[in-house]
PDB file of N, CA, C and O in Angstrom:
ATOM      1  N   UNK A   1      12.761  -4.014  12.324  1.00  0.00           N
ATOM      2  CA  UNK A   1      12.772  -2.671  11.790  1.00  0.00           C
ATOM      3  C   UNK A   1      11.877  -1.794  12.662  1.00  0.00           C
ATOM      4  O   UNK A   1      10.852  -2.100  13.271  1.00  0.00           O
ATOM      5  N   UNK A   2      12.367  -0.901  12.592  1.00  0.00           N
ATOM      6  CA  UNK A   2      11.389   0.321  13.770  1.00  0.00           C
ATOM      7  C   UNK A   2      10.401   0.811  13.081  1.00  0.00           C
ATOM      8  O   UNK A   2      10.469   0.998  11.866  1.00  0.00           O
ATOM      9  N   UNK A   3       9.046   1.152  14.035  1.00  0.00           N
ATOM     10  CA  UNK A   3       8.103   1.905  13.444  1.00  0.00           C
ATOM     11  C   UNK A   3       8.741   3.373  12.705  1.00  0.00           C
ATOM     12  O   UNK A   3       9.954   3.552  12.594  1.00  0.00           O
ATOM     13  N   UNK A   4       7.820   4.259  12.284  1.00  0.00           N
ATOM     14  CA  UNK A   4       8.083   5.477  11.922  1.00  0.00           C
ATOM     15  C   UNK A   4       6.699   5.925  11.787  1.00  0.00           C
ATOM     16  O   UNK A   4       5.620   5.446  11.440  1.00  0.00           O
ATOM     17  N   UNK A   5       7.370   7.513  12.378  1.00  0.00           N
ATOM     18  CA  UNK A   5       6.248   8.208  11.934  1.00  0.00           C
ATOM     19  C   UNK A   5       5.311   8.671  10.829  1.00  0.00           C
ATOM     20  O   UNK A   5       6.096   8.713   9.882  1.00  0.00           O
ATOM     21  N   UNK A   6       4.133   9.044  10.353  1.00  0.00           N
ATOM     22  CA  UNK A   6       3.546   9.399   9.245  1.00  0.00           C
ATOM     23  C   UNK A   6       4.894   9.801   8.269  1.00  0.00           C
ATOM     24  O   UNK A   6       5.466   8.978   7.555  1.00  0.00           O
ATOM     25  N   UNK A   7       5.252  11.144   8.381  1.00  0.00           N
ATOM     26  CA  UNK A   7       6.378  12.075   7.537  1.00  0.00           C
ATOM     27  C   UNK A   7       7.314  11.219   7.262  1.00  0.00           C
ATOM     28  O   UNK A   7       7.733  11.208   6.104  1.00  0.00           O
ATOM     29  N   UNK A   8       7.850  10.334   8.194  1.00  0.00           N
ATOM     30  CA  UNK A   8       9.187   9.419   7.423  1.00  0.00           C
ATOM     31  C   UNK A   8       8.665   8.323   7.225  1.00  0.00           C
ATOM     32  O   UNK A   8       9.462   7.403   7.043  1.00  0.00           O
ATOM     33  N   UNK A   9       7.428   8.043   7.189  1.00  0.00           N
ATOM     34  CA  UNK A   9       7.339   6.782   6.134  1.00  0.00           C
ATOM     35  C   UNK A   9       6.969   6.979   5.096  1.00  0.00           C
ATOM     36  O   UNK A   9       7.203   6.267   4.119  1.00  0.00           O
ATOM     37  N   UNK A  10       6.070   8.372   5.119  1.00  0.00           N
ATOM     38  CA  UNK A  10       6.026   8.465   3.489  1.00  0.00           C
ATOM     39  C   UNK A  10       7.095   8.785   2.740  1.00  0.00           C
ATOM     40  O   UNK A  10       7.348   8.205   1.685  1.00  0.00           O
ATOM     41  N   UNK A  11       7.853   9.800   3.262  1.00  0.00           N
ATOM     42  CA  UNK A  11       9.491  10.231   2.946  1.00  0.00           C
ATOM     43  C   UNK A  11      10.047   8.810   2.272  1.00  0.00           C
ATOM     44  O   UNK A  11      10.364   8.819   1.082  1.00  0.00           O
ATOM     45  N   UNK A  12      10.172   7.448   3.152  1.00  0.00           N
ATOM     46  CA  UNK A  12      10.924   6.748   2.491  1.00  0.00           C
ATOM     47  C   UNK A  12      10.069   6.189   1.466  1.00  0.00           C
ATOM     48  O   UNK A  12      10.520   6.214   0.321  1.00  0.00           O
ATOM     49  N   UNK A  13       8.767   5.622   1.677  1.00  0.00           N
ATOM     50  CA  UNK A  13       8.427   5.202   0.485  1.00  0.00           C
ATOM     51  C   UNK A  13       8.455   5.990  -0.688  1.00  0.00           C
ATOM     52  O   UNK A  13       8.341   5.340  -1.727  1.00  0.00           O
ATOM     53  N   UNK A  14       8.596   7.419  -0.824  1.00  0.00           N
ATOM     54  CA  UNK A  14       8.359   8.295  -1.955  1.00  0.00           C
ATOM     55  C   UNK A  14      10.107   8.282  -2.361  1.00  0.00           C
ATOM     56  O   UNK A  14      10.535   8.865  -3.357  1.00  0.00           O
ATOM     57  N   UNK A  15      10.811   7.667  -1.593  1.00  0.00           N
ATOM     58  CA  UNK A  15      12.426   7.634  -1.972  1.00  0.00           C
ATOM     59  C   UNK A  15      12.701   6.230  -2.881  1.00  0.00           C
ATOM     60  O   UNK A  15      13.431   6.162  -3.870  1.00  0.00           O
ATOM     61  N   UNK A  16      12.029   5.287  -2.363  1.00  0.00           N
ATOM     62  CA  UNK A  16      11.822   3.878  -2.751  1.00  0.00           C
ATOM     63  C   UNK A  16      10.613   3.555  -4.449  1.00  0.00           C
ATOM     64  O   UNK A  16      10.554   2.590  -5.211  1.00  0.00           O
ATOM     65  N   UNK A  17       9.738   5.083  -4.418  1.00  0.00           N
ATOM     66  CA  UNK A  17       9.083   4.889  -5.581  1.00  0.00           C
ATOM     67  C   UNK A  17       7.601   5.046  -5.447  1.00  0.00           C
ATOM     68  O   UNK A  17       6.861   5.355  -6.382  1.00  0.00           O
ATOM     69  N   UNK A  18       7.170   4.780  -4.048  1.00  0.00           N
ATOM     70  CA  UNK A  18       6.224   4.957  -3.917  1.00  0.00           C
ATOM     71  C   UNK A  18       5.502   5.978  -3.703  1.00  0.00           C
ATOM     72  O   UNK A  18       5.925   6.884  -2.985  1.00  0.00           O
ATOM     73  N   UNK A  19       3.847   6.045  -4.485  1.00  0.00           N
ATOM     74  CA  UNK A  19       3.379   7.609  -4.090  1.00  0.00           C
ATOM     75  C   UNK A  19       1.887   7.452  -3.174  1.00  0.00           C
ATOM     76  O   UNK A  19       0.737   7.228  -3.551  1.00  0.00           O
ATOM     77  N   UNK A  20       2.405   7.652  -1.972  1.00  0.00           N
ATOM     78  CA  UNK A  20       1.414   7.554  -1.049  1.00  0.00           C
ATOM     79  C   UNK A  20       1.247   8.388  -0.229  1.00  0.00           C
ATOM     80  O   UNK A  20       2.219   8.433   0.525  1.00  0.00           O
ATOM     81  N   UNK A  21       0.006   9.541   0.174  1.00  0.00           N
ATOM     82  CA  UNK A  21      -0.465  10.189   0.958  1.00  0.00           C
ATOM     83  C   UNK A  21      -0.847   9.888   2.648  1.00  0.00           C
ATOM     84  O   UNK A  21      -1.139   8.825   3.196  1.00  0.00           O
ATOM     85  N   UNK A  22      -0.740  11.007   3.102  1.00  0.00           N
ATOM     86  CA  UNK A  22      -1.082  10.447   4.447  1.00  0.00           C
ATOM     87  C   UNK A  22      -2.535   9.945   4.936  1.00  0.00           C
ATOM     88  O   UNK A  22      -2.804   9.145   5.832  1.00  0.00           O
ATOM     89  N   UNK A  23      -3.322  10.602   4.141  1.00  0.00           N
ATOM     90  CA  UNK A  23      -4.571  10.382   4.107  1.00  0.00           C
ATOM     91  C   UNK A  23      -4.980   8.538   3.501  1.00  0.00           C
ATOM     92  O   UNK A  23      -5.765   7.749   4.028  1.00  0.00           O
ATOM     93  N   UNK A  24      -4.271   8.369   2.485  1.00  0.00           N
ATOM     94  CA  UNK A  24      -4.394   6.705   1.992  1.00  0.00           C
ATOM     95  C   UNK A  24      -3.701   6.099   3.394  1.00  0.00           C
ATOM     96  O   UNK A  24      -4.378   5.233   3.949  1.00  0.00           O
ATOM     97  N   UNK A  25      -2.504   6.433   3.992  1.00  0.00           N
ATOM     98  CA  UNK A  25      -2.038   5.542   5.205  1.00  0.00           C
ATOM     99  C   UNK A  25      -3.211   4.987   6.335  1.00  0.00           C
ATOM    100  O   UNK A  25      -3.500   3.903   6.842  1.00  0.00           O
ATOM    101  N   UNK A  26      -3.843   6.789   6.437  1.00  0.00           N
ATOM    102  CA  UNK A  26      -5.008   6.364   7.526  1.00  0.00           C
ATOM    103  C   UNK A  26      -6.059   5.379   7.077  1.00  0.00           C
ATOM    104  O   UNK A  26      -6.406   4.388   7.720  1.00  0.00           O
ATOM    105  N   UNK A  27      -6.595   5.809   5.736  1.00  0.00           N
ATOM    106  CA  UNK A  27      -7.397   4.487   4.895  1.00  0.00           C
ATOM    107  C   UNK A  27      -7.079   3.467   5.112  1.00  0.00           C
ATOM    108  O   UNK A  27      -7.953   2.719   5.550  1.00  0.00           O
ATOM    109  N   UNK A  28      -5.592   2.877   4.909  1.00  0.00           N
ATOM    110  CA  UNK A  28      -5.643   1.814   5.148  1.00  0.00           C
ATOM    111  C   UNK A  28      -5.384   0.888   6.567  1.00  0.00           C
ATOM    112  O   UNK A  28      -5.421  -0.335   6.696  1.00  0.00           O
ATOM    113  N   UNK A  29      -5.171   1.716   7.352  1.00  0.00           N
ATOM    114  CA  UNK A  29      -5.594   1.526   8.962  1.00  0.00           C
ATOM    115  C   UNK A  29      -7.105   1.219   9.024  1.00  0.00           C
ATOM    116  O   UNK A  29      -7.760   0.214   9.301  1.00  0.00           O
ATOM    117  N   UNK A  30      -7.423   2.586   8.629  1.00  0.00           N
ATOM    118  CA  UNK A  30      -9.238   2.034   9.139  1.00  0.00           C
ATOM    119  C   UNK A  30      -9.821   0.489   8.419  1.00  0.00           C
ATOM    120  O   UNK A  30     -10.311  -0.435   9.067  1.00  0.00           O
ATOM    121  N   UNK A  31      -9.625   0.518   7.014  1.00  0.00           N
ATOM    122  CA  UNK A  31      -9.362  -0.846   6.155  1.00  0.00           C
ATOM    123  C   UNK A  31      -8.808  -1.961   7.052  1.00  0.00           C
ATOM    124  O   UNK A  31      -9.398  -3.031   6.901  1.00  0.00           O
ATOM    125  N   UNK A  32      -8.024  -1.962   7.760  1.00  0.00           N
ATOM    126  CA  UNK A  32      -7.096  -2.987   7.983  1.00  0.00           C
ATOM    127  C   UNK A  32      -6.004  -3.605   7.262  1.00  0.00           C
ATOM    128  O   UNK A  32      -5.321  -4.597   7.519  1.00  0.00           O
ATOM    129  N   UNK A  33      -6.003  -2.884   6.416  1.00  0.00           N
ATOM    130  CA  UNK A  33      -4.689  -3.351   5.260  1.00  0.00           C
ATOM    131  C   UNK A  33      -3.133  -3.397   6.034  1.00  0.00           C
ATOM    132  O   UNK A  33      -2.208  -4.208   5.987  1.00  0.00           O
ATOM    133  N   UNK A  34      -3.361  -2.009   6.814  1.00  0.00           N
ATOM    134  CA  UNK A  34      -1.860  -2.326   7.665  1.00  0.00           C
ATOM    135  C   UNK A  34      -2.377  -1.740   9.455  1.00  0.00           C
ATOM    136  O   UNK A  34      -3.564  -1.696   9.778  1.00  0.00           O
ATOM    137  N   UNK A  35      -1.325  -1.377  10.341  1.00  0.00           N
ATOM    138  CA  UNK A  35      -1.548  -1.237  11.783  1.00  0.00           C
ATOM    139  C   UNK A  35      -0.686  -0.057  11.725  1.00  0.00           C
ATOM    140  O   UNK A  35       0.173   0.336  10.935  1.00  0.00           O
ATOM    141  N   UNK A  36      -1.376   0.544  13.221  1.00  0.00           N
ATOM    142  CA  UNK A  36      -0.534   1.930  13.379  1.00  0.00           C
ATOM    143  C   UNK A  36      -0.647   1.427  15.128  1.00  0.00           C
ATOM    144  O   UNK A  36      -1.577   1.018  15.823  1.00  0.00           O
ATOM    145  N   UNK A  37       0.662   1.675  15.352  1.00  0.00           N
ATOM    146  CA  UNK A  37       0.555   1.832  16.843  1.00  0.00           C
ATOM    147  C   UNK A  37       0.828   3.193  17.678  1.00  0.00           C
ATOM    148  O   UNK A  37       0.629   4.247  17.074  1.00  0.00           O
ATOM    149  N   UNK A  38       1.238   3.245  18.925  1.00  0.00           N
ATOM    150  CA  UNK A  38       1.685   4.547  19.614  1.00  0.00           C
ATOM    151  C   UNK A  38       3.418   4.787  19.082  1.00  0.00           C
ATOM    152  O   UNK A  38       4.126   5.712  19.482  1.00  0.00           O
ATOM    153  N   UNK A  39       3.838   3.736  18.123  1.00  0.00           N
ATOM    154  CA  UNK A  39       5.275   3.990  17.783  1.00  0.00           C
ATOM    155  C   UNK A  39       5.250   4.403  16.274  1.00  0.00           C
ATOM    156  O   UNK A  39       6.266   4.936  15.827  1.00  0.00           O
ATOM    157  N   UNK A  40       4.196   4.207  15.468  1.00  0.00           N
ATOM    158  CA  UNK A  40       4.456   4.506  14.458  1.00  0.00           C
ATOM    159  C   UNK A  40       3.628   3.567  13.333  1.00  0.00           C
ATOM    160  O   UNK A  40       2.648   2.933  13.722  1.00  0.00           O
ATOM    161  N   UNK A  41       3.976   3.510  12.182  1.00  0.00           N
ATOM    162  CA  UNK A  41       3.794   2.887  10.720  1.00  0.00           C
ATOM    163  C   UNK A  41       5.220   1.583  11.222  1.00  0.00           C
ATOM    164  O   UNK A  41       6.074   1.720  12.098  1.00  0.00           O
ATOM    165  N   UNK A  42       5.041   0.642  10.465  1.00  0.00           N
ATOM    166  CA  UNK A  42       6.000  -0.657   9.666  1.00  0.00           C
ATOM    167  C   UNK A  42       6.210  -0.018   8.393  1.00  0.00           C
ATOM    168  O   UNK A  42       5.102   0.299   7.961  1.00  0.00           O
ATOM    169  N   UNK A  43       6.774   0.188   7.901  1.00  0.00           N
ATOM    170  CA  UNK A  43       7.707   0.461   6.431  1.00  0.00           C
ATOM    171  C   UNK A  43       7.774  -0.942   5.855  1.00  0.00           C
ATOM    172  O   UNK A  43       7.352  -1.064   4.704  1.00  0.00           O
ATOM    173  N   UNK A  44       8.250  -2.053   6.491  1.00  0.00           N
ATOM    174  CA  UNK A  44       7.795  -3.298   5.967  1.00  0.00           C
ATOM    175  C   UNK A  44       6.195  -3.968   5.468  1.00  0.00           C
ATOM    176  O   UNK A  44       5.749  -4.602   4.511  1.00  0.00           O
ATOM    177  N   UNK A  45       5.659  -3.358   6.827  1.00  0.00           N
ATOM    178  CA  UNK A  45       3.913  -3.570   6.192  1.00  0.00           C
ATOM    179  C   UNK A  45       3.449  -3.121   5.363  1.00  0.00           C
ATOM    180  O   UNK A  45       2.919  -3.779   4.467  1.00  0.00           O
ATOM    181  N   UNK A  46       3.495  -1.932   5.390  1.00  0.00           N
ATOM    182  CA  UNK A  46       3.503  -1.116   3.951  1.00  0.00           C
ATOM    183  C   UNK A  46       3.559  -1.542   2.728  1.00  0.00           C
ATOM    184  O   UNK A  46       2.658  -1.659   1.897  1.00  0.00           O
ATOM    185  N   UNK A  47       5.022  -1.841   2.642  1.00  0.00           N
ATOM    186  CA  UNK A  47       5.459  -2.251   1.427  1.00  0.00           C
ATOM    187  C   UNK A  47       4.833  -3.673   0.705  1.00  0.00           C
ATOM    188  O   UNK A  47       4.546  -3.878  -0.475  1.00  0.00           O
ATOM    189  N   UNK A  48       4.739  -4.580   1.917  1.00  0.00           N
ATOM    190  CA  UNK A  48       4.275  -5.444   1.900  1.00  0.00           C
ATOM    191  C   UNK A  48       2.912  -5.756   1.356  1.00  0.00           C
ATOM    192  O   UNK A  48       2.529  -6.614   0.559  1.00  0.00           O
ATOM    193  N   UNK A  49       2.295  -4.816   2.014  1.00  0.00           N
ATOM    194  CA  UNK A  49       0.491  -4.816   1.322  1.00  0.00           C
ATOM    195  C   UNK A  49       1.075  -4.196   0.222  1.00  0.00           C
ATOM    196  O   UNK A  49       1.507  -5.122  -0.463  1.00  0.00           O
ATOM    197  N   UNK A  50       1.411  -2.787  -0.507  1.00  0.00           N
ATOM    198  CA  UNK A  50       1.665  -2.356  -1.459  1.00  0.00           C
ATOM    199  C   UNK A  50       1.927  -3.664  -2.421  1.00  0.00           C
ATOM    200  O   UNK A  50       0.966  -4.098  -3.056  1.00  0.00           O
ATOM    201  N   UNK A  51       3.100  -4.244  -2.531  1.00  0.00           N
ATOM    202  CA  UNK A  51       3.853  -5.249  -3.444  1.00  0.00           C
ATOM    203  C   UNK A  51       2.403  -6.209  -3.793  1.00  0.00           C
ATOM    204  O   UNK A  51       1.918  -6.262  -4.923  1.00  0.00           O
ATOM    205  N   UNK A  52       1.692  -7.122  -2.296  1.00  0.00           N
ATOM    206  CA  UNK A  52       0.426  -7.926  -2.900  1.00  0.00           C
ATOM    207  C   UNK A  52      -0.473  -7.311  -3.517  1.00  0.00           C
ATOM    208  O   UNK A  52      -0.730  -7.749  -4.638  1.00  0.00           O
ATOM    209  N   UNK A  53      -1.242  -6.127  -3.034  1.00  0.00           N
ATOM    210  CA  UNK A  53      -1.665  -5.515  -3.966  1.00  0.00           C
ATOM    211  C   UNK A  53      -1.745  -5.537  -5.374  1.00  0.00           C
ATOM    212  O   UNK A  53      -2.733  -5.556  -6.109  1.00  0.00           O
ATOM    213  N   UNK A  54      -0.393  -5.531  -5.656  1.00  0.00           N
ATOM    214  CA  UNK A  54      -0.499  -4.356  -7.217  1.00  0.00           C
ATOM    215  C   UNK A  54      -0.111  -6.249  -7.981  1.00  0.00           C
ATOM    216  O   UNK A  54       0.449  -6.281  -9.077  1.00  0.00           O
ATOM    217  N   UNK A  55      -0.351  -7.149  -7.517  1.00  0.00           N
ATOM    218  CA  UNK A  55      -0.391  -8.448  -8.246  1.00  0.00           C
ATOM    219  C   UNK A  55      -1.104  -9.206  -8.996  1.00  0.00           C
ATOM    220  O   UNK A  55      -2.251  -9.124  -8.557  1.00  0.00           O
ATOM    221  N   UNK A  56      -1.069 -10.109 -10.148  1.00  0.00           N
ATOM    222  CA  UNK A  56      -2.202  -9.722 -10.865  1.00  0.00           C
ATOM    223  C   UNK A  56      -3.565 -10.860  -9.902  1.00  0.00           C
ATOM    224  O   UNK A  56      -4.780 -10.780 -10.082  1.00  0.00           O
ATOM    225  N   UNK A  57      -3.054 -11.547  -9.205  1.00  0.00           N
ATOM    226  CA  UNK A  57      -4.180 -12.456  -8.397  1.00  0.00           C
ATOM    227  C   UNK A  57      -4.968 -11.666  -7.567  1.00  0.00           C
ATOM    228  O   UNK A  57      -5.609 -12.161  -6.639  1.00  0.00           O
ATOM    229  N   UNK A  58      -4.974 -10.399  -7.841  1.00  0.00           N
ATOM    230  CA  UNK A  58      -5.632  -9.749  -6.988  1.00  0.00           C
ATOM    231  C   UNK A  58      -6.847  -8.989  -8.002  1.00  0.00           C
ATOM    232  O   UNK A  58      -7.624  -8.148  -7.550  1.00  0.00           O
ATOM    233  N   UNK A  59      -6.853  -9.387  -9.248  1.00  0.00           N
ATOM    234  CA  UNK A  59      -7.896  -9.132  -9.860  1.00  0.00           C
ATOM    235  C   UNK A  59      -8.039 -10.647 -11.048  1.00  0.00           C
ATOM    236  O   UNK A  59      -7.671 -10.628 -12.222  1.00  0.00           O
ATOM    237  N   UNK A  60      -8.600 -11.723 -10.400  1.00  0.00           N
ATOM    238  CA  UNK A  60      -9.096 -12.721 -11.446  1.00  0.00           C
ATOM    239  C   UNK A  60      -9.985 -12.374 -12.592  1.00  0.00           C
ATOM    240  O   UNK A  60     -10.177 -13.237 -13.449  1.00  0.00           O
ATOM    241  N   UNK A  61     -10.354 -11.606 -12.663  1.00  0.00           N
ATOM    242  CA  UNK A  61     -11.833 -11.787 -13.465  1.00  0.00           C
ATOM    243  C   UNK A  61     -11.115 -10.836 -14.351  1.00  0.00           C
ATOM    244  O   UNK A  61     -11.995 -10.130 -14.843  1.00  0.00           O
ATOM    245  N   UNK A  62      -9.607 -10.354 -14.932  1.00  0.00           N
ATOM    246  CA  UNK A  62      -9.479  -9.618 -15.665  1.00  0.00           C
ATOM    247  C   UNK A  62      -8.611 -10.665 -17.036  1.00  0.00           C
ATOM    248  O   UNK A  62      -8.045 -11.748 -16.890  1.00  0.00           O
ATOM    249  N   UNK A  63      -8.691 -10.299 -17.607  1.00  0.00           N
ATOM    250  CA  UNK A  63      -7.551 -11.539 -18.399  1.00  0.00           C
ATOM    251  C   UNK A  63      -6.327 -10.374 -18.294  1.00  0.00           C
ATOM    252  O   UNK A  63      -6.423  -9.154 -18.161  1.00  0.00           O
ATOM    253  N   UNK A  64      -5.242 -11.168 -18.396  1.00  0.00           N
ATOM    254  CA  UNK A  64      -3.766 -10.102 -19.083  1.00  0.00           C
ATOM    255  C   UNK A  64      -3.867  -9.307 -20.741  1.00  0.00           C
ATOM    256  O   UNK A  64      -3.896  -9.676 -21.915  1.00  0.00           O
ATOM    257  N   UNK A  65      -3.889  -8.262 -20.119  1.00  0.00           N
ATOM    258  CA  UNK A  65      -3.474  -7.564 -21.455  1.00  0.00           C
ATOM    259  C   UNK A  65      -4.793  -6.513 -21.602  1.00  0.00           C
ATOM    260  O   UNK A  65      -4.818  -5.490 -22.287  1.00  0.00           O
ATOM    261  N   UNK A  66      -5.975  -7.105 -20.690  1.00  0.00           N
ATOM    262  CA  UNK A  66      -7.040  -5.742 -20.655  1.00  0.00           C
ATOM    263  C   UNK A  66      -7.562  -5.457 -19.524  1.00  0.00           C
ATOM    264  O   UNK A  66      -7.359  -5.887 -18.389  1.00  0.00           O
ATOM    265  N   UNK A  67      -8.649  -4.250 -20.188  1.00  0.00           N
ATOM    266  CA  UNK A  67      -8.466  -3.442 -18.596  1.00  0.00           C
ATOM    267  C   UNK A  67     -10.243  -4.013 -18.453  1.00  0.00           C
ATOM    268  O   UNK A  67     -10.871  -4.888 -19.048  1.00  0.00           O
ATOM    269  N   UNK A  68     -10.645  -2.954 -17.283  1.00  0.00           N
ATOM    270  CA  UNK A  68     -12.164  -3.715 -16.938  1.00  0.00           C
ATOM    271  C   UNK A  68     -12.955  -2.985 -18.503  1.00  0.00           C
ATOM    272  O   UNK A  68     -13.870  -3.602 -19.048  1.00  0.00           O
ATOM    273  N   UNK A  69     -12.753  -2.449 -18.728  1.00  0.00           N
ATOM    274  CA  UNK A  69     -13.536  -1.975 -19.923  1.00  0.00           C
ATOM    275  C   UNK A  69     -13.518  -2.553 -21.163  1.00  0.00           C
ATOM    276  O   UNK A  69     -14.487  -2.206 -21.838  1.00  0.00           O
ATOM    277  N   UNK A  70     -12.633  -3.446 -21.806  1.00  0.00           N
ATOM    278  CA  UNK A  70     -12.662  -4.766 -22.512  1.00  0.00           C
ATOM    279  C   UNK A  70     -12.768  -6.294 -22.027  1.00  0.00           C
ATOM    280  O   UNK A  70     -12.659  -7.267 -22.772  1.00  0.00           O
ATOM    281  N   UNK A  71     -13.058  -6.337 -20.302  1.00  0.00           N
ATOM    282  CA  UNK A  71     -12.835  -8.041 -19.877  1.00  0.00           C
ATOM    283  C   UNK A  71     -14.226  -7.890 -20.078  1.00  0.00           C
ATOM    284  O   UNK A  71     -14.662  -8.398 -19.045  1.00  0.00           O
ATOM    285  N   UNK A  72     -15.531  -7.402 -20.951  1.00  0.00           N
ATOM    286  CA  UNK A  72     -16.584  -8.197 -20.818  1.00  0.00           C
ATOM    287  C   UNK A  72     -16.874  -9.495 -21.944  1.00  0.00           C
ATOM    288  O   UNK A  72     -17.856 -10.224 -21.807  1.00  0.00           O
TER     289      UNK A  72
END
């Protein structure tokens, strides 16, 4: 899949559901969450960190069903 620029990757992810700024893209460059080259964004990487992300193994210490303000 081809890179893309800032504007059409957010374009597609905001077509696909996602709501992401250009400013969070650069975040997560500097982060390392995803890569930017001289061609562009991955639309696959993206999505990719997005999808692990939002999983619940990515917060153990919460039980299902509450938020941090009842897991004490």
């Amino acid at each position: 899949m081809p890179r893309l620029s800032a504007p059409l990757a957010l374009l597609a992810l905001r077509q696909s559901g996602y709501i992401v700024t250009a400013a969070t893209l650069r975040s997560w460059v500097h982060r390392g969450h995803i890569t930017r080259t001289a061609s562009g964004y991955s639309l696959e990487e993206i999505t990719t960190y997005l999808d692990r992300r939002d999983t619940p193994r990515d917060h153990p210490d919460i039980a299902a069903g509450r938020d941090m303000c009842n897991a004490v």
